[in-house]
C-alpha positions in Angstrom: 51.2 -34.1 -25.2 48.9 -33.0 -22.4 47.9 -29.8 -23.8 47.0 -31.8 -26.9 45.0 -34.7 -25.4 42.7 -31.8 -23.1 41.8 -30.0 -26.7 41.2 -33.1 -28.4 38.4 -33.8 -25.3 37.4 -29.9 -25.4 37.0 -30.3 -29.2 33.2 -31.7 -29.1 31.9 -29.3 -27.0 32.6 -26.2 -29.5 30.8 -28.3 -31.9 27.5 -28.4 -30.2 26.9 -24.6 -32.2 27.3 -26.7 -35.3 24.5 -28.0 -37.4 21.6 -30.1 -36.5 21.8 -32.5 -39.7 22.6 -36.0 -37.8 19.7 -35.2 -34.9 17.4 -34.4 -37.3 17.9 -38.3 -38.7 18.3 -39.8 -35.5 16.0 -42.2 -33.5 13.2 -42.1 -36.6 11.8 -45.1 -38.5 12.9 -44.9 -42.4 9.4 -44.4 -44.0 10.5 -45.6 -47.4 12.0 -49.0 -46.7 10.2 -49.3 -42.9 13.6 -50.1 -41.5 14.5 -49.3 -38.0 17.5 -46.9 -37.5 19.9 -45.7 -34.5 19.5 -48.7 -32.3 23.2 -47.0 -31.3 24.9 -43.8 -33.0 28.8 -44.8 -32.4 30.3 -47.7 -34.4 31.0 -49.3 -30.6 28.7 -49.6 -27.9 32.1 -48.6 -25.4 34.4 -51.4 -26.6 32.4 -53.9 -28.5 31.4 -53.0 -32.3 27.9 -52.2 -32.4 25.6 -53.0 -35.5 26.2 -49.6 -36.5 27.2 -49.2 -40.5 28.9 -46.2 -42.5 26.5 -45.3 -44.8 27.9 -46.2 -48.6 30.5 -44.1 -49.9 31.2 -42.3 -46.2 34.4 -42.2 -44.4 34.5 -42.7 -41.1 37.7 -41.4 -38.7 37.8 -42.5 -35.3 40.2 -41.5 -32.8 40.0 -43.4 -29.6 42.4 -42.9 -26.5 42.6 -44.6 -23.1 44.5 -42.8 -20.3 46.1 -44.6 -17.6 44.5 -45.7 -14.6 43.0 -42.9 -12.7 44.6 -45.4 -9.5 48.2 -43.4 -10.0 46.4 -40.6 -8.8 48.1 -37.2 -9.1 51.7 -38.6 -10.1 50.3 -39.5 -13.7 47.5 -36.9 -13.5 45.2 -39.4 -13.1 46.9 -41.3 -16.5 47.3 -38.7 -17.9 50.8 -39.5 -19.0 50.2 -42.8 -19.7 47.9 -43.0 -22.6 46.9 -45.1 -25.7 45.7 -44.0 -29.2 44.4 -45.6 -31.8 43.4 -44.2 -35.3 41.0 -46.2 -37.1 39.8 -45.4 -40.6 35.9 -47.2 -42.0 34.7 -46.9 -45.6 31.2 -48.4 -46.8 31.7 -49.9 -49.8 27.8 -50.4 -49.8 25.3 -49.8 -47.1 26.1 -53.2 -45.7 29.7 -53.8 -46.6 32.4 -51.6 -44.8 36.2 -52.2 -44.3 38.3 -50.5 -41.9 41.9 -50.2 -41.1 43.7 -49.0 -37.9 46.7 -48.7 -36.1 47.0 -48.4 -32.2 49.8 -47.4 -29.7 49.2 -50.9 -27.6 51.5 -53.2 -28.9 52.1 -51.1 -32.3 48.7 -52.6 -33.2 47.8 -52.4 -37.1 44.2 -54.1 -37.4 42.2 -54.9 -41.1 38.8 -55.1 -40.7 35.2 -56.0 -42.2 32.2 -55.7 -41.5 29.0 -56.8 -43.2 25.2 -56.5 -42.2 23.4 -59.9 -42.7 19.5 -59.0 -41.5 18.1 -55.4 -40.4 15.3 -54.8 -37.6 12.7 -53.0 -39.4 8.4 -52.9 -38.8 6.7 -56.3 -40.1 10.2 -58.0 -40.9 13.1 -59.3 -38.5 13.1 -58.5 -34.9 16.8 -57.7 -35.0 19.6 -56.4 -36.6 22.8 -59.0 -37.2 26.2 -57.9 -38.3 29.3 -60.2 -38.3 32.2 -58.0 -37.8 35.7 -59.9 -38.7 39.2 -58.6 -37.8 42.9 -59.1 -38.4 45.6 -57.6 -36.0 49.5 -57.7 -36.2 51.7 -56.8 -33.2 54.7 -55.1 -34.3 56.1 -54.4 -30.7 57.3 -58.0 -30.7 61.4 -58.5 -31.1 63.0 -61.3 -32.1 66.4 -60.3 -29.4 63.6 -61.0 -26.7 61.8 -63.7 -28.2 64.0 -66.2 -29.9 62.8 -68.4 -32.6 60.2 -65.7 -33.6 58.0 -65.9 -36.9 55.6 -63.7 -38.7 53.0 -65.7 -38.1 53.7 -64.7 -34.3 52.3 -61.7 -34.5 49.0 -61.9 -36.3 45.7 -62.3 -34.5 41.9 -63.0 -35.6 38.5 -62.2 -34.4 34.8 -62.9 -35.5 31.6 -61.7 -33.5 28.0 -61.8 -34.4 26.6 -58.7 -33.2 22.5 -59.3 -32.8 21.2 -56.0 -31.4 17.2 -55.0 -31.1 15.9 -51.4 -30.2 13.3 -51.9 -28.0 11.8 -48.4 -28.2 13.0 -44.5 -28.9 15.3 -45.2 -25.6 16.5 -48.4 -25.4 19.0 -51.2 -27.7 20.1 -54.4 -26.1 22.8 -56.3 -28.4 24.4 -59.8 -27.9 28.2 -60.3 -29.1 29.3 -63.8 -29.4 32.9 -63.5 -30.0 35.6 -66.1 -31.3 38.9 -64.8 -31.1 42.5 -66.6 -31.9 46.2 -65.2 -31.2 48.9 -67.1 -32.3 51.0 -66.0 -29.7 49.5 -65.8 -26.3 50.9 -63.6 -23.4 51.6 -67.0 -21.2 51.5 -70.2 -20.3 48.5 -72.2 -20.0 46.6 -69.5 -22.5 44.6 -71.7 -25.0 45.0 -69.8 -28.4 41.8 -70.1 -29.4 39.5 -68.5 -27.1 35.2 -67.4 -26.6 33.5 -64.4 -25.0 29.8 -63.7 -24.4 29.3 -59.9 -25.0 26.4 -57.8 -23.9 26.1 -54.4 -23.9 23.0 -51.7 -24.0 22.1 -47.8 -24.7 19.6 -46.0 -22.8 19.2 -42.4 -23.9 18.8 -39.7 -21.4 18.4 -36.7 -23.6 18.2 -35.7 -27.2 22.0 -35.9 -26.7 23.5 -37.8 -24.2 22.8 -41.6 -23.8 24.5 -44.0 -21.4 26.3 -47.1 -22.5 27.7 -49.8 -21.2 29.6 -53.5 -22.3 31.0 -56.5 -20.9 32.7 -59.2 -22.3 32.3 -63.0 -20.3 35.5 -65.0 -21.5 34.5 -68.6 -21.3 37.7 -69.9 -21.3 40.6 -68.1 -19.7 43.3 -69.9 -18.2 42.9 -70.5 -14.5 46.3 -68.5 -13.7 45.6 -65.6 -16.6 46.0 -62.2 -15.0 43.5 -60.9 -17.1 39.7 -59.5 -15.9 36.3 -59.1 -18.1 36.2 -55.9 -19.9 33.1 -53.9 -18.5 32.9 -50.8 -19.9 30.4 -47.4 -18.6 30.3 -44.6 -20.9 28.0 -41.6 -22.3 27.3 -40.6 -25.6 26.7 -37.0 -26.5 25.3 -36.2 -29.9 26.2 -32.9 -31.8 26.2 -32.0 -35.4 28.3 -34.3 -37.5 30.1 -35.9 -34.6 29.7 -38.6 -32.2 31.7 -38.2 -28.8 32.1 -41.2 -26.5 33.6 -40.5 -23.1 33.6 -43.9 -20.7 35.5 -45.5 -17.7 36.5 -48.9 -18.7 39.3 -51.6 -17.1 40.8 -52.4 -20.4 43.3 -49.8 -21.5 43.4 -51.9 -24.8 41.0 -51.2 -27.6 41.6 -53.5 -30.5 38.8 -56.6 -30.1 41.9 -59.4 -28.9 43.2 -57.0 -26.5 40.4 -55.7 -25.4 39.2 -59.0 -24.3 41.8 -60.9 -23.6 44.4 -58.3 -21.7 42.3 -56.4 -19.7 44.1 -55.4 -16.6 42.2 -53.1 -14.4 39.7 -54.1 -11.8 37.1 -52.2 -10.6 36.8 -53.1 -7.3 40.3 -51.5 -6.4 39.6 -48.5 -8.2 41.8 -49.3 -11.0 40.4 -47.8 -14.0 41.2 -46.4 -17.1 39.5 -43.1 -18.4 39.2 -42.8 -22.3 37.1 -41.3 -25.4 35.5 -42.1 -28.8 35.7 -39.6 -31.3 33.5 -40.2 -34.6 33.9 -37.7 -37.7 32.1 -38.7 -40.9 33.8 -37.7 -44.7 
């Protein structure tokens, strides 16, 4: 498993020989329709969903994977050993429409998704680009020998953000994600199920193909004895021919939008973070 995870992150790098097709469409303004394009290249800024679409008729295939907390130290190989995948699959049904479906390690996660763009930035129109990015998750770790009384209802979850982004120039895009997000089973006590997050995150590119990104997600109202911390996510982008590699520190190993947001466990300030990647392949 170890040998596999380092050539899945060596992967990207081989590809940089690969064609220049996606950088030659990158960070221009679409002549024909006046829209403007690439305010971020991944589908997510880190962890959030960024107003990002896949073009109509492309498949998307993301593989995402969080390693342990780099706190274990040399034990886990810097988590290492400890890791969580996800494998998430995005169709555009039109330019505007797509649907997505996933499954991740945490919790035995499978997630339905959709996504539609409502307004685009473009020269002379709207100032920004809005998407509204819905999702439904079911946890199939749960048992019924440990929880008694348990339902199927138990283990679905829901989520809806608005995603308002703007580029600002060639270098810089600033997006907004208020999130509403509902579990019907909450991890304890004193957990409203219904639950709110502000999210903001950025991209500020450094070179034709790495840009630095970074998230955070203010929950509004987490229970006063929740264990939980606000996701903040730091992470580059590098840019090669067909692909989209996202490599970031983050202190939520979780990477579904519910988990993400409201099970983070890592803090920064002790060190305890979790290593992870984004890998983008378009069909």
């Amino acid at each position: 498993m170890r040998k596999l995870s380092i050539l899945i992150i060596l992967i990207p790098f081989f590809a940089l020989a690969q064609e220049d097709d996606l950088l030659d469409e990158i960070d221009n303004i679409s002549t024909e329709d006046e829209y403007e394009i690439a305010a971020f290249k991944g589908l997510k800024i880190v962890n959030f969903e960024s107003t990002k679409m896949v073009s109509k008729k492309q498949l998307f295939f993301v593989v995402s994977h969080r390693f342990g907390s780099v706190k274990t130290g040399i034990e886990d190989f810097f988590g290492l050993d400890q890791a969580v995948t996800r494998l998430n699959f995005i169709y555009g049904i039109s330019d505007g429409i797509n649907i997505g479906i996933s499954r991740s390690s945490f919790q035995k996660t499978y997630e339905g998704s959709l996504k539609l763009r409502l307004v685009r930035q473009g020269r002379g129109g709207s100032p920004f680009t809005v998407v509204v990015f819905n999702s439904v998750l079911m946890n199939t770790a749960l048992e019924e020998e440990i929880l008694p009384g348990l339902k199927f209802e138990h283990r679905l979850s829901y989520s809806t953000q608005a995603l308002i982004s703007r580029k600002l120039n060639k270098n810089l895009s600033l997006q907004l994600a208020p999130t509403f997000f509902h579990d019907n089973l909450v991890a304890f006590n004193g957990q409203e199920n219904s639950q709110y997050t502000i999210g903001i995150g950025g991209r500020h590119k450094l070179t034709k193909r790495w840009s630095i990104n970074i998230d955070y997600g203010l929950h509004l109202n987490r229970a006063a004895n929740s264990p939980f911390k606000n996701p903040l996510s730091i992470g580059f982008d590098l840019e090669t021919g067909g692909h989209v590699f996202q490599l970031h520190f983050t202190n939520a190993q979780p990477m579904n939008t519910n988990t993400f947001l409201g099970q983070a466990t890592g803090d920064w300030g002790n060190g305890d973070i979790f290593f992870g990647f984004n890998l983008s392949r378009v069909f």
